[in-house]
C-alpha positions in Angstrom: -44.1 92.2 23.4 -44.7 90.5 27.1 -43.4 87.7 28.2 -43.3 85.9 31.2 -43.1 82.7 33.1 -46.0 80.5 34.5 -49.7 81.1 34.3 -49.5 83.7 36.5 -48.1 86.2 34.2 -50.8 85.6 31.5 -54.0 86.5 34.1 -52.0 89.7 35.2 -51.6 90.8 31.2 -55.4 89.7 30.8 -56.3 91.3 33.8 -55.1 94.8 32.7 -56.6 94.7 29.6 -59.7 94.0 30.7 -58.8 96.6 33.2 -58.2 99.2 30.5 -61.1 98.8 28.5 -63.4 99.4 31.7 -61.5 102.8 32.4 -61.5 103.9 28.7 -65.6 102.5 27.8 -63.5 100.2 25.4 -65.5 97.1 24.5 -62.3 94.7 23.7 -62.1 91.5 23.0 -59.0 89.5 23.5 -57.6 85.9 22.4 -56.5 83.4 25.2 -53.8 80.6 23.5 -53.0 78.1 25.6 -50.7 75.8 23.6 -49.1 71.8 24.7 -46.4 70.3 23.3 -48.0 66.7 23.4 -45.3 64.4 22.5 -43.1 65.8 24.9 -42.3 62.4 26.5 -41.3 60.5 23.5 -39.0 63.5 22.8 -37.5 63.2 26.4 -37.0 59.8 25.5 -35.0 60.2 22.4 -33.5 63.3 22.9 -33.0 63.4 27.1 -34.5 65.5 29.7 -32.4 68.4 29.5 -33.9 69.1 25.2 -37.3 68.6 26.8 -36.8 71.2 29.6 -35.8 73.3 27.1 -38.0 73.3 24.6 -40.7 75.4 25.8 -38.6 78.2 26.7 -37.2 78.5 23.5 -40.4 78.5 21.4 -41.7 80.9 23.5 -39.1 82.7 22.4 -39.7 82.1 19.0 -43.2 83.0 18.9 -41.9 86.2 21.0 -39.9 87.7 18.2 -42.6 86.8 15.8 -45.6 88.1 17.1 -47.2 92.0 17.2 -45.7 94.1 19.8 -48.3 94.1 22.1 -48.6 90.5 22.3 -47.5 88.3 25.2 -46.2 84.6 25.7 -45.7 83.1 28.9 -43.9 79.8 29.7 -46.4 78.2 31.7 -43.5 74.8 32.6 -42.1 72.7 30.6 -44.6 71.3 28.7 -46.8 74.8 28.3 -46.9 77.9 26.5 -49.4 80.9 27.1 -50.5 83.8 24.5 -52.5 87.0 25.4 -53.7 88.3 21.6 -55.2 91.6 22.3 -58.1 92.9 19.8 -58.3 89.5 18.0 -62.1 88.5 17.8 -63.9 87.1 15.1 -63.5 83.2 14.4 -61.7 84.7 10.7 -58.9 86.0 12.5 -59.2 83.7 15.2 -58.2 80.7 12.6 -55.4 83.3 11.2 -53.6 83.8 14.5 -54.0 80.0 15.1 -52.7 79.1 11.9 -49.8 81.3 11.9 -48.4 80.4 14.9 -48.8 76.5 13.6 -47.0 78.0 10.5 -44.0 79.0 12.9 -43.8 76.4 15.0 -44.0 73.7 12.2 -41.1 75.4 10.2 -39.1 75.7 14.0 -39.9 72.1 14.0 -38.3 71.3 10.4 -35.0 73.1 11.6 -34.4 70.7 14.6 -32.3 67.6 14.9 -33.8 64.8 13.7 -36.7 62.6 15.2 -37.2 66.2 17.0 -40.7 66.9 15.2 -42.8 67.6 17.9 -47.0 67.9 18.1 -48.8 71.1 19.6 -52.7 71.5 20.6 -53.5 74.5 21.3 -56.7 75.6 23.0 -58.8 79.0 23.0 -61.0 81.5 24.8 -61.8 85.0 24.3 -62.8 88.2 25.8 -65.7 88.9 26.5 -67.6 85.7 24.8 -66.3 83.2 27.1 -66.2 85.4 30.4 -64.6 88.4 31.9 -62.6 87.4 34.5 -59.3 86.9 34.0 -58.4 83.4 35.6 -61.4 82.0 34.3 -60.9 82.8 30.7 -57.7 80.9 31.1 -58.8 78.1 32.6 -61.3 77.9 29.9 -58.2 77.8 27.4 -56.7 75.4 29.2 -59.7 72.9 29.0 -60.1 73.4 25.4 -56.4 73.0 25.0 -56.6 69.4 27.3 -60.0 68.5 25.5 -57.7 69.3 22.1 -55.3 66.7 23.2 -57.2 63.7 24.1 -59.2 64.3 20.7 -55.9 64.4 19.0 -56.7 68.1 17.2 -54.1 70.4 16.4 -56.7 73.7 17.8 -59.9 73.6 19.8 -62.0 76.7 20.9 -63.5 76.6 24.3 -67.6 75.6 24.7 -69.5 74.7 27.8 -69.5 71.0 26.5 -65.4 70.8 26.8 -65.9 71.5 30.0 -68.6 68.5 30.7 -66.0 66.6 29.5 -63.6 67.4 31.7 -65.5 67.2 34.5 -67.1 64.1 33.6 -63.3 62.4 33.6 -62.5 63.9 37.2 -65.7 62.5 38.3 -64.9 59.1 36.9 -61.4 59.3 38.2 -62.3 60.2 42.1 -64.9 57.5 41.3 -62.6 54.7 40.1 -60.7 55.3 43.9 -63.5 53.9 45.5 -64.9 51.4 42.8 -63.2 48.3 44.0 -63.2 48.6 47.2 -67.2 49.1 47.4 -67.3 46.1 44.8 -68.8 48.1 41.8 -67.3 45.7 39.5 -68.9 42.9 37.9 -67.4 40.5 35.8 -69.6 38.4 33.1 -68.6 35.5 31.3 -68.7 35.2 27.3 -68.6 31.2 26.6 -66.2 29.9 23.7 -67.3 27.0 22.0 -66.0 24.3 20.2 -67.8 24.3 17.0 -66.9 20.4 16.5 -68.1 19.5 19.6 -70.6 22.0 21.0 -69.2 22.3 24.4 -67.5 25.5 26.4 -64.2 25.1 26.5 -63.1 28.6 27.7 -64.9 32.0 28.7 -64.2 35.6 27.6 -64.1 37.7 30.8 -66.0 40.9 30.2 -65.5 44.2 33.1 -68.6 46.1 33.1 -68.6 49.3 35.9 -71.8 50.2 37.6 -71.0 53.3 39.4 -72.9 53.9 42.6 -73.1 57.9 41.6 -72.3 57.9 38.1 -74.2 54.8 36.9 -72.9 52.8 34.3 -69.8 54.1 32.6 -68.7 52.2 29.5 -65.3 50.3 29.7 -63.7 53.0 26.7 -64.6 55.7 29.3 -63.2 54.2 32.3 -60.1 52.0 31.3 -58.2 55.0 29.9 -58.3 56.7 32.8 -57.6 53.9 35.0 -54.3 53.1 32.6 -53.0 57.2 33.0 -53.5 57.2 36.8 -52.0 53.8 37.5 -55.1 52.3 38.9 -55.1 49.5 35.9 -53.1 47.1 37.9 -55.4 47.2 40.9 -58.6 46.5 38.4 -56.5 43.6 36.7 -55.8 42.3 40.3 -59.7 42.4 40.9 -60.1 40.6 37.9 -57.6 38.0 37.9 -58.6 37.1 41.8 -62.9 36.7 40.8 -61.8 34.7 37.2 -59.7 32.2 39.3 -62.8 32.2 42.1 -65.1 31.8 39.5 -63.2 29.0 37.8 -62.8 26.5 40.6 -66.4 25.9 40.0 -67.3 25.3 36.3 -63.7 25.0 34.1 -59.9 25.7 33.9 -59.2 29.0 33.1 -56.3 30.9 31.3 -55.1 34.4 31.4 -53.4 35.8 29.0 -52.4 39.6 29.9 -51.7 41.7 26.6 -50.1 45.2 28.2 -53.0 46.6 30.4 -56.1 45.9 27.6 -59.1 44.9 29.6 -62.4 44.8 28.2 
């Protein structure tokens, strides 16, 4: 059994197997883990930092003395763990090496102190379906493995349409950068009435985004992204500025801010 630190360590292991098999006229095929322990920051916050730092090293660990020999795991931070799974192919055992190492993580997981219970995705790749080089396969793991998280799934094998995703939220994200300053936003105005009385008495204020490159992107696309990156409080800014513009011309207005929701 391998193990090392950082992602680094897992392409080396990946890159001799594949190494070997091309010497010996060995077609392989090999299983890329790339797991996340995605409550990590609640658990900082209960437990402190110093639990959370911990915690990766010692379930890789864990999965080190349970695993086959030839295995490898590889802390890849604090949040990370890598696994090289030679000779594991077809999706059968596929969904037996991902179950077991859920098995043995869920029953570390029972064992800790309590409010420890902590939530892995884990994302997959293998050798030679999803590629042959080394660093790519891994990256390919670790897209599933991000594409896993945001979906909430506990396991995710890699396909050419996880990485669209991804892609599709870096290009919203460089996107948003520029958005306000080149005055992509619009705002539109959903009246209120009084039923009583028939008149407007408010307006709903509605953000649509029509990106010069990406065209429109729906507000459930962009506003989670803008909330992770901190660029929510510039768009609410934008917002607040145009409503109170807009307002000195047809009625009062009132904001009411509920966290960062914007719609």
């Amino acid at each position: 059994m391998n193990q090392g630190v950082g992602s680094a360590g897992l392409v080396d292991v990946l890159r001799s197997l594949i190494a070997d098999d091309s010497s010996s006229g060995f077609a392989g095929a090999h299983l890329i883990l790339v797991l996340r322990i995605a409550n990590l920051d609640k658990l900082g916050f209960i437990h402190g930092f110093e639990y959370t730092q911990s915690l990766s090293g010692r379930l890789s660990k864990l999965l080190k003395t349970q695993l086959r020999d030839r295995d490898s795991v590889h802390r890849i931070g604090d949040r990370d763990i890598g696994v090289v799974l030679p000779g594991v192919a077809s999706a059968s055992i596929l969904g037996l090496a991902v179950n077991k190492i859920n098995t043995i993580l869920s029953d570390y997981s029972q064992t800790e102190r309590a409010g420890a219970h902590f939530r892995v995705c884990i994302g997959a790749s293998v050798f030679p379906r999803h590629g042959e080089d080394a660093r790519e396969l891994y990256r390919s793991a670790y897209l599933a493995m991000l594409c896993a998280e945001r979906g909430c799934l506990d396991f995710l094998e890699y396909s050419a349409e996880n990485r669209r995703i991804i892609q599709r939220e870096v290009d919203i994200e460089e996107e948003l950068l520029k958005s306000v300053g080149n005055y992509e936003f619009e705002l539109f105005y959903q009246p209120q009435l009084d039923l009583e009385s028939g008149k407007i008495t408010s307006a709903e204020v509605l953000l649509r985004w029509n990106s010069a490159r990406l065209g429109f992107v729906p507000p459930d696309l962009f506003i989670p992204i803008a909330e992770k990156n901190g660029l929510i409080n510039d768009i609410t800014e934008w917002i607040i500025q145009k409503a109170l513009d807009f307002h000195s011309e047809f009625f009062w207005v009132s904001i009411v801010l509920c966290g960062n929701r914007v719609s």
